[in-house]
N, C-alpha and C positions, 0 to 999 in steps of 0.2 A: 467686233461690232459693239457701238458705246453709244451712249444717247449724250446728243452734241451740245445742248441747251437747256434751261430751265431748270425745273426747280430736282431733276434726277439727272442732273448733267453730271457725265463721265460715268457712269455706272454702266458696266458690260454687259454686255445681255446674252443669253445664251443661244444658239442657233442651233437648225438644223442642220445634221449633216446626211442629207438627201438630194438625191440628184434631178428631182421634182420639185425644190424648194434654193431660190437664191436669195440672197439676202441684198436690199439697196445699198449700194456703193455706200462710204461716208460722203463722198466730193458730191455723189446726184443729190442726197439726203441735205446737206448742208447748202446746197442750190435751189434747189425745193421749197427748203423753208424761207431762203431770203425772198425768194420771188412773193412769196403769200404772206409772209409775216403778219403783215396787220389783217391779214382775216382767219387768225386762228385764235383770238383770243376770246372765248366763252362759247365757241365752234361747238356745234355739236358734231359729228365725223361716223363716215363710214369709211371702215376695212376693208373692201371685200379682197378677199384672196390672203389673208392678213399673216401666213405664215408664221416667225416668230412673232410677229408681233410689232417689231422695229419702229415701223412708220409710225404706228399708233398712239405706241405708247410717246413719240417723238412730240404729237401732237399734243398729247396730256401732262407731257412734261414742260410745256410751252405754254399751257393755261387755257386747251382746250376745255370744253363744261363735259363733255362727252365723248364715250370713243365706243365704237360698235363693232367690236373685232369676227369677223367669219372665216374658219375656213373647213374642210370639209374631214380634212386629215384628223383623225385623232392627236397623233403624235404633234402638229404643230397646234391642236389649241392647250394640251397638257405642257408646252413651251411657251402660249403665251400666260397662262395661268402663272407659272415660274419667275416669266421676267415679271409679269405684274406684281408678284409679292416680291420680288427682289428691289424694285423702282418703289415701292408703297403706290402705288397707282390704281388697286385694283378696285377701289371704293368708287374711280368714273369711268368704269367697263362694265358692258355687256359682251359676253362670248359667245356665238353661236357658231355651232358644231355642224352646220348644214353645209349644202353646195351650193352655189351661188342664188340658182335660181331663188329653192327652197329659204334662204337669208332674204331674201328681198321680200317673197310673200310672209313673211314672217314680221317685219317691220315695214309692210307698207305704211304703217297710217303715222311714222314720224318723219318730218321733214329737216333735212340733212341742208349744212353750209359745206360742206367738203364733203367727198366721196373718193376713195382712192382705191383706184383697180392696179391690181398688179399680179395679171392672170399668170400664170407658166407660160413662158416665153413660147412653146413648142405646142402650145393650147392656141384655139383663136377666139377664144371666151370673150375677148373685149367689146365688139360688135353687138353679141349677144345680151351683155349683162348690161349697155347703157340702153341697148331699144328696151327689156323689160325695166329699169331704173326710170325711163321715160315715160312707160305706159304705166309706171305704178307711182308716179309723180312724187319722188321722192326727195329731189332737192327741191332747197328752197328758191324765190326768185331769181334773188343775186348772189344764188351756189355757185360753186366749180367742181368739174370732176375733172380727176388728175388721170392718166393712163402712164401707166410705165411700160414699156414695148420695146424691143430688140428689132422691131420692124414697122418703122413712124411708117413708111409708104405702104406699104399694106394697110396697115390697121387707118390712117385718114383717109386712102380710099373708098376703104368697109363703112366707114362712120361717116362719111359723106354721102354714102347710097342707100341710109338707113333714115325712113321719116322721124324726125325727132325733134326737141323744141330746143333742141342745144346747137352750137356753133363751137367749129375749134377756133380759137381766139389765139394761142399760140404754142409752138414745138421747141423744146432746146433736147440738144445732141449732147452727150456725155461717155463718148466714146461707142462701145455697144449699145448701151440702156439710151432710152430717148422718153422725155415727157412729152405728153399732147395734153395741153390744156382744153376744156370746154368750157361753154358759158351760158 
């Protein structure tokens, strides 16, 4: 696992090796960022589910202003703590060590341009975390939130039977992994 871009490109990053914890492909991560490119620069970003870290810090090595890293495991924020002093990044991080919910009431009152879920594939967190992400109005107007999912038909079912002020705008397939975009 290597950060693809920007100003920590090529630098390895360390992972977990838990079976509660997968790390985003390089091919989904390097698809990801072309599709969004021009809306990460001075981003302010949420993590949630943020594991080692990967996405985030992918974002802050790309010239996001901000990265709001959560997840609940000890072991994966003492991983992102790591890669952060490994990338020099750590200076536009916040980490929280909570579970999703508790990370959301924790930063309700900042308003996010990205938001990136990428619950445990075998969890069905996603549902859950954008109706409170919604009720606690947390992106900004013309935010996106990304979902990373092993199961696009489920989880745009779930997100389409949930009141919310978001719309999925679009899905790409990457073998297992699939994005749904919001908007």
């Amino acid at each position: 696992m290597r950060v693809i871009s920007g100003s920590a490109r090529g630098t390895t990053l360390h992972s977990i090796d838990d079976i509660n914890t997968r790390p985003t492909l390089d091919r989904v991560k390097e698809s990801l960022f072309n599709i969004i490119q021009n809306q990460v620069e001075d981003a302010v970003v949420l993590d949630l589910f943020a594991g080692s870290g990967a996405i985030g810090i992918e974002f802050l090595s790309r010239g996001a202003e901000k990265v709001y890293f959560c997840d609940k495991s000890p072991k994966a924020v003492d991983m992102i703590k790591q890669n952060l002093d490994k990338t020099k990044l750590k200076d536009k991080a916040t980490i929280l060590n909570n579970d999703y919910i508790d990370c959301i009431d924790k930063i309700k009152n900042i308003k996010f341009d990205i938001i990136f879920l990428d619950p445990p594939y075998k969890e069905n967190f996603s549902k859950q975390a954008i109706k409170k992400i919604s009720e606690s109005k947390l992106l900004k107007n013309e935010g996106i939130i990304i979902v990373e999912t092993d199961e696009p038909e489920r989880d745009i079912k779930e997100i389409e039977n949930i009141n919310i002020d978001y719309k999925i705008y679009d899905l790409r397939k990457y073998g297992r992994a699939s994005l749904i975009f919001l908007k």
